[in-house]
C-alpha positions in Angstrom: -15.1 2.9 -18.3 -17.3 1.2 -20.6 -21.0 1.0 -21.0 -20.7 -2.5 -19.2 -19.4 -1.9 -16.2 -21.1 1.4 -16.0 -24.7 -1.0 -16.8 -23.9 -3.2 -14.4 -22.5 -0.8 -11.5 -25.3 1.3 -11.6 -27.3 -2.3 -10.8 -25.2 -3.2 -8.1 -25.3 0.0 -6.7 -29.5 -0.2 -6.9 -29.4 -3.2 -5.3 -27.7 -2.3 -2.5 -30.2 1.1 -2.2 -33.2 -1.7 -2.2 -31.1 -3.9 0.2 -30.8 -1.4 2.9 -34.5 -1.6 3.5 -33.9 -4.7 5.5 -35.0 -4.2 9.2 -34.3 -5.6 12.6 -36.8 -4.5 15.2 -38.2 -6.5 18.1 -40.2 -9.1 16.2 -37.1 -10.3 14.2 -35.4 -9.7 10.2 -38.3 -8.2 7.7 -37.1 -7.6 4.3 -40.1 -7.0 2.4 -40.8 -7.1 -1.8 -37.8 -4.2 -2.1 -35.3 -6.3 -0.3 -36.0 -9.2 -2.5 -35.2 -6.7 -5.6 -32.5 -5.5 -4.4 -30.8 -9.1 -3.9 -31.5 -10.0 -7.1 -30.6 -6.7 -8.6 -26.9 -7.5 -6.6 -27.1 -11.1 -8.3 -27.4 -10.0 -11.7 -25.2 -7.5 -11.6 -22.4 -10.4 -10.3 -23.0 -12.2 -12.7 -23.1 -9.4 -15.3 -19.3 -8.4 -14.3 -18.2 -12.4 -13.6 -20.0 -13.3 -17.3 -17.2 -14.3 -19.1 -15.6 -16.8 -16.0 -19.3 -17.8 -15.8 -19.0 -19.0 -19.5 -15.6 -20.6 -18.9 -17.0 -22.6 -16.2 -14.9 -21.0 -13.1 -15.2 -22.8 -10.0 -15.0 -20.3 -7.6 -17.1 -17.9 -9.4 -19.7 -20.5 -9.7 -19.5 -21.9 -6.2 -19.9 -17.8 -5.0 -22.8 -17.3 -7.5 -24.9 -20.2 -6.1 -24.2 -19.2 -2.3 -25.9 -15.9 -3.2 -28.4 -17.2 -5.1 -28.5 -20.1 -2.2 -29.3 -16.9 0.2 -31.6 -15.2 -2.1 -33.8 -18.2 -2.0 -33.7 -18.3 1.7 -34.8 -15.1 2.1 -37.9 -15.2 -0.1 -38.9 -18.8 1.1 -38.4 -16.5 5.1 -40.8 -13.7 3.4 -43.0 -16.1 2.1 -43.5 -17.9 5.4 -43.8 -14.2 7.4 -46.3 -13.3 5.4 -48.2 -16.6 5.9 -48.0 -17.0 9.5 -48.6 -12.9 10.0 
């Protein structure tokens, strides 16, 4: 295993650490500052192991990597309007 995929395991596996502080309780879905992290943590580490079909222009690994980045949004536009209306 190289350096690489160790780098960009590790990231992933962060991310999905920060992800898991995601909550469902009776007033709805709260994800809070380390939920956003850890989403974008998982993003860079997909595009970190998909780099070199990113550079060749690969449809479906673009397609994928702007529905998650799609999502990511979504939820931080979500947080952003929680915290407003809170």
């Amino acid at each position: 295993m190289n350096k690489k995929q160790l780098l960009f395991g590790l990231l992933f596996g962060l991310g999905l650490f920060f992800t898991a502080s995601y909550s469902i309780d009776n007033r709805g879905f709260h994800s809070g500052i380390y939920g956003v992290i850890g989403c974008l943590l998982m993003l860079s580490a997909y595009c970190g192991f998909n780099w070199d079909k990113l550079k060749a222009h690969d449809h479906h690994t673009r397609l994928i990597l702007g529905w998650i980045t799609g999502i990511t949004i979504l939820i931080v536009i979500l947080d952003i309007a929680e915290a407003v209306l809170a």
